[in-house]
C-alpha positions as a Markdown table, in Angstrom:
| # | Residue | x | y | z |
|---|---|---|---|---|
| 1 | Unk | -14.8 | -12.6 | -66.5 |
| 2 | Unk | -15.1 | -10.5 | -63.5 |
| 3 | Unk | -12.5 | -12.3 | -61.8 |
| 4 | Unk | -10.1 | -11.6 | -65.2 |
| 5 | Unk | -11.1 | -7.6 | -64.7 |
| 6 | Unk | -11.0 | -7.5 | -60.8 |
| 7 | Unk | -7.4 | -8.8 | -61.2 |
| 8 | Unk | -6.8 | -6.6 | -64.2 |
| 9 | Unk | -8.0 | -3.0 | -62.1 |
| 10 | Unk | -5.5 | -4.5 | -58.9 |
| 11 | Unk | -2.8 | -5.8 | -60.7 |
| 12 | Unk | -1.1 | -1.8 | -60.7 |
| 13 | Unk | -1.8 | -1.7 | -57.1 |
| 14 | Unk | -0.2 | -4.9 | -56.3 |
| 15 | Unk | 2.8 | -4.2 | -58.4 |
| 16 | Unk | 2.8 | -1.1 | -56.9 |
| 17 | Unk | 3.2 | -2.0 | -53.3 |
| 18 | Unk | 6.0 | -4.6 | -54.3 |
| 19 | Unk | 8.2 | -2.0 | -55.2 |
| 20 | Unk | 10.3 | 0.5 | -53.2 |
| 21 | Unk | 11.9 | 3.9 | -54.2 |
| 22 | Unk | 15.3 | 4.0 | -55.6 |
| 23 | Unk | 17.8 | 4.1 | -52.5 |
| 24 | Unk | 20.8 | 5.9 | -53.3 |
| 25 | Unk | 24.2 | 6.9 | -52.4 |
| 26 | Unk | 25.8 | 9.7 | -53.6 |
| 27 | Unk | 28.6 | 12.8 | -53.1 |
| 28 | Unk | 27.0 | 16.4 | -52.5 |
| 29 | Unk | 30.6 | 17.8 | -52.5 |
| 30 | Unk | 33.1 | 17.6 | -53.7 |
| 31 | Unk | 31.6 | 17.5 | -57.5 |
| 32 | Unk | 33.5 | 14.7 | -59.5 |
| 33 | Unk | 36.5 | 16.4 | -61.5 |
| 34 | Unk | 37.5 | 18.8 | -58.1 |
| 35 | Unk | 40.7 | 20.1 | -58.2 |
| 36 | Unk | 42.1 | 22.3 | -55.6 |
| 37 | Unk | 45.3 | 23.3 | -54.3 |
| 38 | Unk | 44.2 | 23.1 | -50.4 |
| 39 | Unk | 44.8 | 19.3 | -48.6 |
| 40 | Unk | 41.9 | 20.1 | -46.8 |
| 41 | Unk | 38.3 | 20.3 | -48.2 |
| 42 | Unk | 35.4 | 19.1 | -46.7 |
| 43 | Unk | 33.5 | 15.8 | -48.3 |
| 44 | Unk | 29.5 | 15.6 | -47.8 |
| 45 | Unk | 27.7 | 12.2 | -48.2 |
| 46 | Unk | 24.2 | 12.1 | -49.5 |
| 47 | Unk | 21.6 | 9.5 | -49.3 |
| 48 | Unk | 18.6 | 9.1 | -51.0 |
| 49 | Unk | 15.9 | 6.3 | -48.9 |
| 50 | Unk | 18.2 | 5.5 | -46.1 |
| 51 | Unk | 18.5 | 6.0 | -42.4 |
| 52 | Unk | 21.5 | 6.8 | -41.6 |
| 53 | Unk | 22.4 | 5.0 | -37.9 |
| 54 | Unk | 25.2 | 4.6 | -35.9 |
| 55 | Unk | 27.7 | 1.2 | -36.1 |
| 56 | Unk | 27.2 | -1.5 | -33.4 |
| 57 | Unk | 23.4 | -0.6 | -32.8 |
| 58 | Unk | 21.0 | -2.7 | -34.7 |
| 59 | Unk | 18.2 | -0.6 | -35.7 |
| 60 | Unk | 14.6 | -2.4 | -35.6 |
| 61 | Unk | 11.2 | -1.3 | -37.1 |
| 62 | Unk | 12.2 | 0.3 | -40.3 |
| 63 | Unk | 9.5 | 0.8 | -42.8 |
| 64 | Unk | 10.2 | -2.1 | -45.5 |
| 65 | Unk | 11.8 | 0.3 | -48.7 |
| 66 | Unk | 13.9 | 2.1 | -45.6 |
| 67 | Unk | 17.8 | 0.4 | -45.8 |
| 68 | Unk | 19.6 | 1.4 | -42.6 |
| 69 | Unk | 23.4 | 1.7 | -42.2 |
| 70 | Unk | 26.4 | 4.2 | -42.1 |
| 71 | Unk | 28.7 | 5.4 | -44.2 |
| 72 | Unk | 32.6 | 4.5 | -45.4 |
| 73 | Unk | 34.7 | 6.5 | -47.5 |
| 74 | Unk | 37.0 | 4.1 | -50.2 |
| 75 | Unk | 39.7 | 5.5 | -51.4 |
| 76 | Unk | 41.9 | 5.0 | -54.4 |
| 77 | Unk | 39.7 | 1.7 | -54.8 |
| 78 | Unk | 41.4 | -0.1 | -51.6 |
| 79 | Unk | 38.5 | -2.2 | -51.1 |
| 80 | Unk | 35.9 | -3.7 | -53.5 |
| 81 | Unk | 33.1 | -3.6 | -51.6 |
| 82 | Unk | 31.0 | -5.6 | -54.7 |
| 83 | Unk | 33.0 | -8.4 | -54.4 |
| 84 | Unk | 33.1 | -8.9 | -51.0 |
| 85 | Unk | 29.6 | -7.7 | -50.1 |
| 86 | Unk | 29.2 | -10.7 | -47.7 |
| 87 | Unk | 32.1 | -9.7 | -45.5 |
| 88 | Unk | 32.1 | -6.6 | -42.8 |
| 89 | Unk | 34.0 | -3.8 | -44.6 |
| 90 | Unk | 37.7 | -3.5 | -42.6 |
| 91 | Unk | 39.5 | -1.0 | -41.8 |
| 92 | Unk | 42.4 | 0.5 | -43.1 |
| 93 | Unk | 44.3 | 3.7 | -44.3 |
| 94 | Unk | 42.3 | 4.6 | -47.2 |
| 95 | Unk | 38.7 | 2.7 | -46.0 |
| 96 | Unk | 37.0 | 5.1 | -43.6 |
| 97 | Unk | 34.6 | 4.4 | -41.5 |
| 98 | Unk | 31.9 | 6.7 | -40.2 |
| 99 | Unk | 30.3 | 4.5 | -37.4 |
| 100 | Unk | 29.0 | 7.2 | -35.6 |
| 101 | Unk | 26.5 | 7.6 | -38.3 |
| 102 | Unk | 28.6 | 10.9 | -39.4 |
| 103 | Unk | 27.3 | 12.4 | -43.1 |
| 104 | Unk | 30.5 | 14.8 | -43.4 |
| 105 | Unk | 33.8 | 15.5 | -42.8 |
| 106 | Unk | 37.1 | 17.4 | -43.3 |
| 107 | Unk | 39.8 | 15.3 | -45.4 |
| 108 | Unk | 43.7 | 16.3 | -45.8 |
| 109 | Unk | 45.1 | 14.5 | -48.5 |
| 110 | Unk | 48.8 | 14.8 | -50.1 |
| 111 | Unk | 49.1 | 15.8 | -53.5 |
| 112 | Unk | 47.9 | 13.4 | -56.4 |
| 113 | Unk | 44.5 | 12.5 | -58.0 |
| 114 | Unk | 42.2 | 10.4 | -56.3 |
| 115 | Unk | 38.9 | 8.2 | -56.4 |
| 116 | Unk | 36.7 | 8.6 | -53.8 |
| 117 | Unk | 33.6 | 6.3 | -53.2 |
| 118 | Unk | 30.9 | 5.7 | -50.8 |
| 119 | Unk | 29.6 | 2.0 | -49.2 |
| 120 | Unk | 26.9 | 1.8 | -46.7 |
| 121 | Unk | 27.5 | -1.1 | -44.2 |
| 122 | Unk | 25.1 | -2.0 | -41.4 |
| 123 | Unk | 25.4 | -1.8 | -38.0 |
| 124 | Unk | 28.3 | -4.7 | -38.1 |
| 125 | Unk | 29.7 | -2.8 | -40.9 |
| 126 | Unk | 28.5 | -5.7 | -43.5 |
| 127 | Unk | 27.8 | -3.7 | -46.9 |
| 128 | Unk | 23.8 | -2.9 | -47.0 |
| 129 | Unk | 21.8 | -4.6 | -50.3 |
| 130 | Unk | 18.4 | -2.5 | -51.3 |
| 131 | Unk | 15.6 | -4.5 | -50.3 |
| 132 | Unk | 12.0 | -5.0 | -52.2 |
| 133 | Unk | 13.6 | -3.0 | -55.4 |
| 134 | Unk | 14.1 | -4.1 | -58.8 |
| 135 | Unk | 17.8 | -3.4 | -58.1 |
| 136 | Unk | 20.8 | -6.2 | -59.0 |
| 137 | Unk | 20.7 | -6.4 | -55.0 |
| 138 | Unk | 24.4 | -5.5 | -55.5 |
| 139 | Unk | 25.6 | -3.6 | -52.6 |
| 140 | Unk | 24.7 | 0.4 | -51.8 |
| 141 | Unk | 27.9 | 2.4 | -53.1 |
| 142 | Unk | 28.1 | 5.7 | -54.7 |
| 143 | Unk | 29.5 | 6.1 | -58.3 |
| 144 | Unk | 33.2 | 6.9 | -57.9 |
| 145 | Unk | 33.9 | 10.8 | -58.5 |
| 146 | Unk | 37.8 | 12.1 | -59.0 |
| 147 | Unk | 39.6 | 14.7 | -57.7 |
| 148 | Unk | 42.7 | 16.0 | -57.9 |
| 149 | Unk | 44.8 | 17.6 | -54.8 |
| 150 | Unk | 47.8 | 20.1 | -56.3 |
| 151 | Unk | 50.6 | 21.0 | -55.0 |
| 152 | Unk | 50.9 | 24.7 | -53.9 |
């Protein structure tokens, strides 16, 4: 019986220290829905639980709910980083990278409407899976926002 209690009164704590805090990725601006007639406009990446490290530098001694990684910028759905979360994330024209651990910067985009999502890759640029959560262990992206770029 005391054996049934003592397990009963630690059982919380134990579940408790098997679980991290939500890790998240997300956009601080622009807002999903911008519009704007200016090409440029600055984009700010948030993250929620992550250390955000530069690319090619493997980053040791994290505390075990911290993910570490960088971010990249899909565009227009060029890459599904979901599907192929066990490959490095490439490059290309509308995949951008941020290796140098970057959490802004200033777009210029042509008129049209546009998706825009975030991925964290590791220091090899492999897409980043939360660790100890309760997660899908699907990779770390953002939801997509959309924004529109008109024409003057």
């Amino acid at each position: 019986m005391q054996k049934l209690l003592l397990l009963f009164l630690l059982s919380p704590l134990i579940y408790a220290n098997n679980q991290c805090d939500e890790v998240e990725l997300f956009f601080i601006s622009p807002q999903d829905g911008y519009k704007s007639n200016d090409k440029e406009f600055k984009v700010e990446f948030g993250s929620k639980n992550i250390q955000i490290s530069p690319a090619g530098v493997p980053i040791e001694g994290l505390d075990e709910c911290i993910v570490s990684g960088h971010h990249h910028l899909i565009i227009n759905n060029e890459y599904d980083v979901v599907s192929n979360s066990k490959d490095p994330i490439p490059y290309g024209k509308n995949i951008l990278h941020f290796g140098g651990g970057q959490t802004e910067a200033v777009l210029s985009l042509s008129p049209g409407k546009y998706v825009l999502q975030l991925a964290l890759g590791d220091y090899e640029h492999t897409p980043v899976k939360p660790i100890n959560t309760l997660s899908n262990r699907a990779p770390l992206v953002s939801k997509k926002i959309n924004i529109e770029i008109t024409s003057d």
